[in-house]
Structure formats: C-alpha cells, structure tokens
C-alpha positions in Angstrom: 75.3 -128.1 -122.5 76.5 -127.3 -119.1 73.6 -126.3 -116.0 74.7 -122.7 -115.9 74.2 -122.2 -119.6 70.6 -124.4 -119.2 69.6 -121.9 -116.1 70.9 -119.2 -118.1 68.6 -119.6 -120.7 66.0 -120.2 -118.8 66.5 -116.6 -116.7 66.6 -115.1 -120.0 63.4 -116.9 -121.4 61.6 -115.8 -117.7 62.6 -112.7 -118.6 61.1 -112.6 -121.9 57.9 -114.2 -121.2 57.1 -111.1 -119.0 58.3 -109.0 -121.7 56.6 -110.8 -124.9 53.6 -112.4 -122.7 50.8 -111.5 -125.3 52.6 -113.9 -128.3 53.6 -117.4 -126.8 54.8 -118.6 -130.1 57.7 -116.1 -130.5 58.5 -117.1 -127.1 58.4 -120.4 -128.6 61.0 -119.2 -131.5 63.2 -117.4 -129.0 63.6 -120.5 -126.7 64.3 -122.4 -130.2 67.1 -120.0 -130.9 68.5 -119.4 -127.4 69.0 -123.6 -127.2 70.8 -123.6 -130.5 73.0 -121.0 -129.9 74.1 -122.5 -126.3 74.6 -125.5 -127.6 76.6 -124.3 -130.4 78.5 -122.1 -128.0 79.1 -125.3 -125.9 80.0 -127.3 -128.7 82.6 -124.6 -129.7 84.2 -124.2 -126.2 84.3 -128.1 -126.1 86.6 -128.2 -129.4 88.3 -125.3 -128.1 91.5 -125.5 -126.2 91.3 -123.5 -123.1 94.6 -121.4 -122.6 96.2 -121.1 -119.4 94.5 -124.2 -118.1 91.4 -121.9 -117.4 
C-alpha cells in the first residue's frame, strides 16, 4: 500500500471521527474496511498493467 493511499485513509478516518465521534467502534469497522479496500485497490493496480507508461 503506497503512503498517499495510507494518508488518504487516514484524512478520511479524521474526517469521520468528527463525524461519528459518539460510536468508536464503527469508527473501528470503517478503518477495517477502508484498509481492505486500499489494499485491494493497491493489489489490483499492482497486477494491472499501466497503459501509456503512466
């Protein structure tokens, strides 16, 4: 998982603890979720072959 996805996520979760601040735990689930799809998106864009050379 690359840093910008990592600091991504963690703007996002910021972002939601504000929002969701009363129930830690489904912040808890979120950050869970957030992680796996990153690293699924990562793991995707890794087997993927860029076009273009971009």
């Amino acid at each position: 998982m690359s840093a910008a996805a990592i600091e991504r996520a963690r703007g996002w979760l910021a972002l939601l603890a504000v929002i969701l601040e009363p129930a830690p735990w489904v912040l808890a689930w979120i950050a869970v979720g957030l992680l796996a799809v990153a690293a699924r998106r990562a793991r995707f864009a890794e087997s993927t072959p860029q076009l273009g050379g971009v």
